[in-house]
Chimera marker file (.cmm) of the C-alpha trace (Angstrom):
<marker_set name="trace">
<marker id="1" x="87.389" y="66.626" z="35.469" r="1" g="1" b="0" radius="0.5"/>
<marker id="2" x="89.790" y="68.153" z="32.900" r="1" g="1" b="0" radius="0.5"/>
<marker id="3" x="93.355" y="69.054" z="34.841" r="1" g="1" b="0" radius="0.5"/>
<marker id="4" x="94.754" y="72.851" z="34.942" r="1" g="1" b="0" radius="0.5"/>
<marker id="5" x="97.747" y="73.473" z="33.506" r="1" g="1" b="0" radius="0.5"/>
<marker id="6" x="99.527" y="77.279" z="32.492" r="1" g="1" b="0" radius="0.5"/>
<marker id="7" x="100.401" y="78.575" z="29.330" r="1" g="1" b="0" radius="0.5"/>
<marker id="8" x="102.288" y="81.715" z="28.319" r="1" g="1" b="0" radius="0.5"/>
<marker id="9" x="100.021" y="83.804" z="26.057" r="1" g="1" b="0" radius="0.5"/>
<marker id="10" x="100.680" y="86.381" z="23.841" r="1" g="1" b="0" radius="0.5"/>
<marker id="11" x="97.543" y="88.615" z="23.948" r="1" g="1" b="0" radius="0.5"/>
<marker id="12" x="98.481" y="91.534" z="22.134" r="1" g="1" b="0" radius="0.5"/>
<marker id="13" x="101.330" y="93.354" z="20.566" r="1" g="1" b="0" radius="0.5"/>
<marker id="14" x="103.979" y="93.659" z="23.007" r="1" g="1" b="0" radius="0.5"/>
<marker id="15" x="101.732" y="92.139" z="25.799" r="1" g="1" b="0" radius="0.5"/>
<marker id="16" x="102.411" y="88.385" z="27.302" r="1" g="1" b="0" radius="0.5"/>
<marker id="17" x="100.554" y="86.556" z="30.179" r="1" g="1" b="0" radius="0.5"/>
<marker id="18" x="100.697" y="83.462" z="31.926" r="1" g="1" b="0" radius="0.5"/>
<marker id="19" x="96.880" y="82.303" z="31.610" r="1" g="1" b="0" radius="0.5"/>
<marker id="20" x="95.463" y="79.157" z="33.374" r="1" g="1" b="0" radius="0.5"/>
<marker id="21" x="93.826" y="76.731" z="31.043" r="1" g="1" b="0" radius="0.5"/>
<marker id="22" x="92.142" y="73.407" z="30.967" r="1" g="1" b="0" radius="0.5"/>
<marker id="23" x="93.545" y="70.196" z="29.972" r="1" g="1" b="0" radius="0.5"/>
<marker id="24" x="91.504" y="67.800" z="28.399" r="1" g="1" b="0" radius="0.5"/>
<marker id="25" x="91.435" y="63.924" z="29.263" r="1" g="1" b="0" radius="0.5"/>
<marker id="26" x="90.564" y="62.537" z="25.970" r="1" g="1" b="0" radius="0.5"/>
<marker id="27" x="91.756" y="58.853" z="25.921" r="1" g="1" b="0" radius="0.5"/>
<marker id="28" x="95.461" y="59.038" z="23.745" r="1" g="1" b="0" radius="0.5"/>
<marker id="29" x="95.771" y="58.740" z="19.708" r="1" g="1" b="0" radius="0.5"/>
<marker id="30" x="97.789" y="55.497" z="19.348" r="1" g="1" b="0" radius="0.5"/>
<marker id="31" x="100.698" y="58.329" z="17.681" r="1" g="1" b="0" radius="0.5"/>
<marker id="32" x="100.168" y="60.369" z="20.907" r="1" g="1" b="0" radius="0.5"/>
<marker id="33" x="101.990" y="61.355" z="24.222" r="1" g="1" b="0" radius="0.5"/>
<marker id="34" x="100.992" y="63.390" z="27.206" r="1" g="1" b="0" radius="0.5"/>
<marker id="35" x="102.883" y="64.612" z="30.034" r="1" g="1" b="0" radius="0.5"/>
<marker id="36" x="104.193" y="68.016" z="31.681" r="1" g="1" b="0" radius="0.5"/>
<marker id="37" x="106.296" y="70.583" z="30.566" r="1" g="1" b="0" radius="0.5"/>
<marker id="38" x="108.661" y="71.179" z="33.082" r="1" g="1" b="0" radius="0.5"/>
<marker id="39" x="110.392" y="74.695" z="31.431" r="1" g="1" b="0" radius="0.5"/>
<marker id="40" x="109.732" y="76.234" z="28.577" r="1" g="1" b="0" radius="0.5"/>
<marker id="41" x="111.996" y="78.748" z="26.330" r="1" g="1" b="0" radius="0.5"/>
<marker id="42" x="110.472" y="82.252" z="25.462" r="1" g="1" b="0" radius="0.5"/>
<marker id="43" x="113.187" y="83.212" z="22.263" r="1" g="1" b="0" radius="0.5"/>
<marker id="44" x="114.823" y="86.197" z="21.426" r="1" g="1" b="0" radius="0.5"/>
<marker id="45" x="113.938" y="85.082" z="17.760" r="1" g="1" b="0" radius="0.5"/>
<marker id="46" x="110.260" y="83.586" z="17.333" r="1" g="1" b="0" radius="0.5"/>
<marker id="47" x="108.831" y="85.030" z="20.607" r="1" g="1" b="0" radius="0.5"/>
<marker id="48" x="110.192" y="87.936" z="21.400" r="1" g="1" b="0" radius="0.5"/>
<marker id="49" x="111.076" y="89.539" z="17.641" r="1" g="1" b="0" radius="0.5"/>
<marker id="50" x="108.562" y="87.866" z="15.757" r="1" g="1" b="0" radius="0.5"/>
<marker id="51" x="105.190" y="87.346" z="18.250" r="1" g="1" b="0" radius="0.5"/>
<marker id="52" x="105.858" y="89.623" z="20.587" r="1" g="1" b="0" radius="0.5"/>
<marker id="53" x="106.794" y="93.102" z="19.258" r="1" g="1" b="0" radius="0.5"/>
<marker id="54" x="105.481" y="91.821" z="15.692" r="1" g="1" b="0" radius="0.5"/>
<marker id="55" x="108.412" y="92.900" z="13.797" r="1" g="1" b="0" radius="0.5"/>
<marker id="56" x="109.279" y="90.202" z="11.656" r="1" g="1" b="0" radius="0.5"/>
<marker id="57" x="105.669" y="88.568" z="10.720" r="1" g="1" b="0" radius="0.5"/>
<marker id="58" x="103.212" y="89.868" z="9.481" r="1" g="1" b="0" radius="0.5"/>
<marker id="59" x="101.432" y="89.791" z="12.550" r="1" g="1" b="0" radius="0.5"/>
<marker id="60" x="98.251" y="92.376" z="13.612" r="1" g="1" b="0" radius="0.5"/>
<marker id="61" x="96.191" y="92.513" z="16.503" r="1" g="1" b="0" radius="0.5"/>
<marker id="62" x="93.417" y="90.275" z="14.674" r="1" g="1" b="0" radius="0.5"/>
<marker id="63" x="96.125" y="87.621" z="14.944" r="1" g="1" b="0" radius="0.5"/>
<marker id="64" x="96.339" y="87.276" z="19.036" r="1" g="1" b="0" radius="0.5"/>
<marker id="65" x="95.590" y="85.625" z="21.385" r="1" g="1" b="0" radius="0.5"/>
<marker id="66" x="98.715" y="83.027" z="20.126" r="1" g="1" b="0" radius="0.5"/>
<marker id="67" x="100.790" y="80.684" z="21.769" r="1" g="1" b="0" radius="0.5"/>
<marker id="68" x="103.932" y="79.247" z="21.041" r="1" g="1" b="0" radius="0.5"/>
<marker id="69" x="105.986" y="76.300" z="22.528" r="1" g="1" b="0" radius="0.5"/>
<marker id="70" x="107.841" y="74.760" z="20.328" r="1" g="1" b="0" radius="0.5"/>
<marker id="71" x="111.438" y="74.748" z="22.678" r="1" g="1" b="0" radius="0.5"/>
<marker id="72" x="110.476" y="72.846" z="26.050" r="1" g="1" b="0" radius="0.5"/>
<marker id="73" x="111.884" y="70.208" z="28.847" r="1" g="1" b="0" radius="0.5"/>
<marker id="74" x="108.841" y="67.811" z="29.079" r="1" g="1" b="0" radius="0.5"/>
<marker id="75" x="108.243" y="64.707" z="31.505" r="1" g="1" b="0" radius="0.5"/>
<marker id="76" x="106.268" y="62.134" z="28.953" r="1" g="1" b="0" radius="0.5"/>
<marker id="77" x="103.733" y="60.128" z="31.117" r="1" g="1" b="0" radius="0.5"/>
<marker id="78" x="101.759" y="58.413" z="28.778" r="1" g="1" b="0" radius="0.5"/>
<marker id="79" x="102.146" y="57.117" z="25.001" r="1" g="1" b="0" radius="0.5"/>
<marker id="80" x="99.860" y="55.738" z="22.797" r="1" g="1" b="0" radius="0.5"/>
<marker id="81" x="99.868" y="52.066" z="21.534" r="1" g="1" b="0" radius="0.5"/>
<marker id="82" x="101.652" y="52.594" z="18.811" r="1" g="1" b="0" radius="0.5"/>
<marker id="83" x="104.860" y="54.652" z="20.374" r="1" g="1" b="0" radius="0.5"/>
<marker id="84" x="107.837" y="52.885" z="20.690" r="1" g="1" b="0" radius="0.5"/>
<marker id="85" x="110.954" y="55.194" z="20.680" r="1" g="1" b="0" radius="0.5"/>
<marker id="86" x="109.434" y="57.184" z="23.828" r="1" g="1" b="0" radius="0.5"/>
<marker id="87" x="109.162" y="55.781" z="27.422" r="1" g="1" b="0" radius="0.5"/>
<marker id="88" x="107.172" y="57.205" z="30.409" r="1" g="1" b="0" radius="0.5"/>
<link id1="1" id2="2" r="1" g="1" b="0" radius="0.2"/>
<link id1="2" id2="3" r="1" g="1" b="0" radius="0.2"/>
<link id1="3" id2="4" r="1" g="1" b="0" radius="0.2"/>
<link id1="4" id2="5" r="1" g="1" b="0" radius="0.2"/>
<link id1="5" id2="6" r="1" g="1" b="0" radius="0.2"/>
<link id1="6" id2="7" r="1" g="1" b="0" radius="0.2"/>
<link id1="7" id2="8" r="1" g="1" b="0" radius="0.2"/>
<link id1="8" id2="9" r="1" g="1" b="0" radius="0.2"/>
<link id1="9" id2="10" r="1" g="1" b="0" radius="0.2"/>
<link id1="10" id2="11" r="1" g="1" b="0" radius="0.2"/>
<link id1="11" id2="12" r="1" g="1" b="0" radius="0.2"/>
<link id1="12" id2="13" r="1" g="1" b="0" radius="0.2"/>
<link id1="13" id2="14" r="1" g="1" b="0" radius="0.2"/>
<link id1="14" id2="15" r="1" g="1" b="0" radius="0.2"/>
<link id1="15" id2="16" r="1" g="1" b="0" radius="0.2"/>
<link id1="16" id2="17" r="1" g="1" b="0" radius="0.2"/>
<link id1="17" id2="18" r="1" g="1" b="0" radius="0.2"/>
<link id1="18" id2="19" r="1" g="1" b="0" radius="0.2"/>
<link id1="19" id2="20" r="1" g="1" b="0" radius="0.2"/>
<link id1="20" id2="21" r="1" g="1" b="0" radius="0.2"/>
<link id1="21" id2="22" r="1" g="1" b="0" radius="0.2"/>
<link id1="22" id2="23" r="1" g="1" b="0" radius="0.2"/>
<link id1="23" id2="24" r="1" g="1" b="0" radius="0.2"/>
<link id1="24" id2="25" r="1" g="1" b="0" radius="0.2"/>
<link id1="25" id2="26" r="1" g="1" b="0" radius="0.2"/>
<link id1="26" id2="27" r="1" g="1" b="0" radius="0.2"/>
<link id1="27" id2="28" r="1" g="1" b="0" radius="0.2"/>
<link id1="28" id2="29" r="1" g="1" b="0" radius="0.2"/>
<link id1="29" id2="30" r="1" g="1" b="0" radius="0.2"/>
<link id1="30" id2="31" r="1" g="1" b="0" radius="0.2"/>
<link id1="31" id2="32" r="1" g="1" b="0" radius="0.2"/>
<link id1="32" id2="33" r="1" g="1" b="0" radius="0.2"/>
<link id1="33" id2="34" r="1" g="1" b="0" radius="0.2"/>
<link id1="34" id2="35" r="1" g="1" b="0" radius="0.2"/>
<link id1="35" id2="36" r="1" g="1" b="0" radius="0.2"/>
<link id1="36" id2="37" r="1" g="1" b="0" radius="0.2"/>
<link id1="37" id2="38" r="1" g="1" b="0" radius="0.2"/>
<link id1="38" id2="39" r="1" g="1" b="0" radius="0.2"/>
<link id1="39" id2="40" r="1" g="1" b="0" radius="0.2"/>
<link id1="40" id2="41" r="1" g="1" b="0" radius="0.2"/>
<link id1="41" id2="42" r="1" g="1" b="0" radius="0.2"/>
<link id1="42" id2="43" r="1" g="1" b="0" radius="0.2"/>
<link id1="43" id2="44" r="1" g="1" b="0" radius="0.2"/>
<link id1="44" id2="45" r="1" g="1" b="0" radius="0.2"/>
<link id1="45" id2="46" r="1" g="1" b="0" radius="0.2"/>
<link id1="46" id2="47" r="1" g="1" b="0" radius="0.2"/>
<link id1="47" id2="48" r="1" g="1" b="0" radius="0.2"/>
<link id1="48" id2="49" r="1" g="1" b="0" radius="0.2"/>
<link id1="49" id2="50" r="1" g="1" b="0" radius="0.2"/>
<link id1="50" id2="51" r="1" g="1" b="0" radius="0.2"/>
<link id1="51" id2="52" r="1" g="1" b="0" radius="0.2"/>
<link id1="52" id2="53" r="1" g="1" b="0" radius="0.2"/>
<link id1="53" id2="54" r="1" g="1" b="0" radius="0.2"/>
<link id1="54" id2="55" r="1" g="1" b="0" radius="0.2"/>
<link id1="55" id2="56" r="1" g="1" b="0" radius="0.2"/>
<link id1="56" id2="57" r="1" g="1" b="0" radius="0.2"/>
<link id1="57" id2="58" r="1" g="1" b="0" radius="0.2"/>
<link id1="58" id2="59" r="1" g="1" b="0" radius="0.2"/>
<link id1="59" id2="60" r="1" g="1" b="0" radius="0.2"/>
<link id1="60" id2="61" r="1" g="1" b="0" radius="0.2"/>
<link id1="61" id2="62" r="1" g="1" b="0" radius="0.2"/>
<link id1="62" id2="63" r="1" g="1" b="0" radius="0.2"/>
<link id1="63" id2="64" r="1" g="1" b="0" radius="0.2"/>
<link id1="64" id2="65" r="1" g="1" b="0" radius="0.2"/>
<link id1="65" id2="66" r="1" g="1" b="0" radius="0.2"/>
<link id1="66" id2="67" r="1" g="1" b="0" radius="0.2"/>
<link id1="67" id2="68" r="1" g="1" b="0" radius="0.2"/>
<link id1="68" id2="69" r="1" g="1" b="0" radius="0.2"/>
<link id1="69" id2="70" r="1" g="1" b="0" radius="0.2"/>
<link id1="70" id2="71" r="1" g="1" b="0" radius="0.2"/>
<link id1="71" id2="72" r="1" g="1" b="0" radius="0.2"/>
<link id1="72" id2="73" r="1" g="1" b="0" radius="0.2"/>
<link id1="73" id2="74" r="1" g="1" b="0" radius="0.2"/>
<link id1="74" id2="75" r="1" g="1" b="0" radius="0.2"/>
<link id1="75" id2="76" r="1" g="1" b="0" radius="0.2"/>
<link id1="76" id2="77" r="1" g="1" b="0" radius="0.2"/>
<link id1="77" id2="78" r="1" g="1" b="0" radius="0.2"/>
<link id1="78" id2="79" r="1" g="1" b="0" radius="0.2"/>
<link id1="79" id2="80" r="1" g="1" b="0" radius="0.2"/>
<link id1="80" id2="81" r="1" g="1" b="0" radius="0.2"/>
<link id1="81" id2="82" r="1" g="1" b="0" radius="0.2"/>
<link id1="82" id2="83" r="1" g="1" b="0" radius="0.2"/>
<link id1="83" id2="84" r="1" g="1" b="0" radius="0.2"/>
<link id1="84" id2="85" r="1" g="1" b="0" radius="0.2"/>
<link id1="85" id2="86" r="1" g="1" b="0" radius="0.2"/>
<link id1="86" id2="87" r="1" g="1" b="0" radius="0.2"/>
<link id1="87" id2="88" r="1" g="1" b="0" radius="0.2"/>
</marker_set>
């Protein structure tokens, strides 16, 4: 049974959501990790100026839904065989 985690999800032009989605449980890549993200960072740059009211990429309404993510606290619970600088 895949787990549920939330996302925030920029639907539209000036529109954001936090959507429920489905995580899978696909045995690790021996490069991967999986855990939680704890917080998450929605920035005045990327998000907000660039996703969210579209004004600095060239962004359109065929270009949503979109997520970001790249600025996060996360708890690593699993790595894959070959990850060694990263503990669970």
């Amino acid at each position: 049974m895949a787990m549920k985690e939330f996302v925030i999800k920029f639907t539209s032009i000036e529109q954001a959501e936090l959507v429920k989605v489905d995580i899978d449980n696909l045995p690790l890549g021996p490069k991967e990790v999986a855990g939680h993200t704890l917080v998450s960072l929605v920035s005045s740059g990327t998000e907000v100026a660039g996703v969210y009211t579209a004004a600095h990429y060239e962004i359109n309404e065929s270009s949503f839904p979109m997520s970001t993510g790249y600025a996060c606290v996360f708890r690593v619970e699993q790595i894959g065989s070959e990850v060694s600088s990263i503990l669970p």
